[in-house]
C-alpha positions, 0 to 999 in steps of 0.5 A: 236249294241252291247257292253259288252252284252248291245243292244245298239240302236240310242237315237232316243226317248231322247232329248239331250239339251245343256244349255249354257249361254244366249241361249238354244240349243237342239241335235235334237230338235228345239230351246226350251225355256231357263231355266233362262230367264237372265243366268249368263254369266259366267256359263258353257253350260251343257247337259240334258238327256230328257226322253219321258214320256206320260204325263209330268204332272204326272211325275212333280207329281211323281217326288216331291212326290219321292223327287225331284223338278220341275224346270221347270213345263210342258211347251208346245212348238210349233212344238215339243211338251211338256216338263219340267225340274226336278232334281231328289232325288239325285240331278241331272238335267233331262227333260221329253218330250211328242213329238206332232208326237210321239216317232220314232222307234228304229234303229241303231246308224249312225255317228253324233247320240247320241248313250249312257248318263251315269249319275255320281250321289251320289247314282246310286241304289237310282237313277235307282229305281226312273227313274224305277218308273218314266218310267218304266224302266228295271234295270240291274247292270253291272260289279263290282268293282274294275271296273266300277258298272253301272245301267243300264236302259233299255225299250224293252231290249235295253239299254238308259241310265246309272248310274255311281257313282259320283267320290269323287272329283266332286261337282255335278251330272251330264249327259254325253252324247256319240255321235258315230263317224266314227273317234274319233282321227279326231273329237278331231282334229277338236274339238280342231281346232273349240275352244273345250278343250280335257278332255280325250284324245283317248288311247290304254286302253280304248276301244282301243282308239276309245272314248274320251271325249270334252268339247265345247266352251260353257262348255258342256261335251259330249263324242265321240266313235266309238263303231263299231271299238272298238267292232272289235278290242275286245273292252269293256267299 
């Protein structure tokens, strides 16, 4: 798939995992252990982009050499493989994975998948050369202001991932994740129904309506698209 000149592909090499208070719950992996053992109840759930790395301990040393901080060291996990959690030299909140039954290939996106994560960041150059260096990544600027300016990182020219300044009034750096949908007016529907709160709501300009953005009950942020009707109707992000 493509979109504004991007390939696009499913995220099938990237563990998306929301953190939620008291528990640890992962897009498509198994149930990973939490980051803090004892979670402040009041704190909101929050999804973190994983990457796929070959060697999760030259990446925790690639990260403190370039700034950042292990949260998480390399930890092993039955059934999956081994993963750590980072911040990088901006500040942001990430994970590394080496997958025990290596990484599935590339294909398109189907309804229910993660298909796109922007990171909201400081300092999207600073940012893109750090995760170019952490996996090597290709690195392409899309747009220019007064529209939206992305970095966009990319492996195998099709693109994973990416960064997007930070707005003024946003305490943190964070990631949003999209997951393709066959109905974004009936995923908010029922979003809403099950206890979710509508941050941005489906409208005319802006990918013809076919994106919006949710939080869950936990407090985690994820977008929702439907990238094949917004392309049809001359849609563009």
């Amino acid at each position: 798939m493509k979109a504004a000149g991007i390939a696009l592909s499913a995220l099938t090499c990237t563990a998306l995992t929301l953190f939620a208070a008291g528990a640890t719950f992962a897009a498509d992996v198994p149930r990973v252990p939490a980051v803090n053992a004892k979670p402040e109840a009041h704190l909101p759930g929050k999804f973190i982009w994983f990457d796929c790395v070959t060697d999760p301990a030259i990446a925790a040393r690639y990260v403190e050499a370039r700034g950042g901080k292990v949260v998480v060291a390399p930890t092993p996990f039955a059934g999956r493989g081994t993963h750590a959690l980072f911040r990088d030299d901006t500040g942001a909140l990430f994970g590394v994975l080496k997958s025990d039954t290596g990484d599935p290939p590339d294909r398109p996106v189907a309804a229910g998948e993660f298909l796109w994560v922007d990171l909201f960041t400081r300092d999207p150059a600073k940012a893109a050369e750090f995760y170019r260096g952490l996996a090597a990544f290709e690195v392409s600027v899309k747009g220019a202001p007064p529209e939206i300016v992305r970095h966009v990182l990319a492996t195998g020219g099709i693109a994973r991932a990416s960064l997007i300044a930070l707005p003024k009034d946003a305490a943190d750096p964070g990631w949003l994740p999209f997951v393709q949908v066959d109905d974004v007016a009936a995923t908010v529907r029922t979003a809403t129904a099950l206890g979710g709160t509508i941050l941005l709501a489906p409208r005319p300009d802006l990918l013809n309506g076919h994106v919006a953005v949710i939080a869950d009950p936990h407090g985690g942020i994820l977008g929702v698209v439907n990238r094949a009707e917004a392309a049809k109707k001359g849609g563009a992000k």
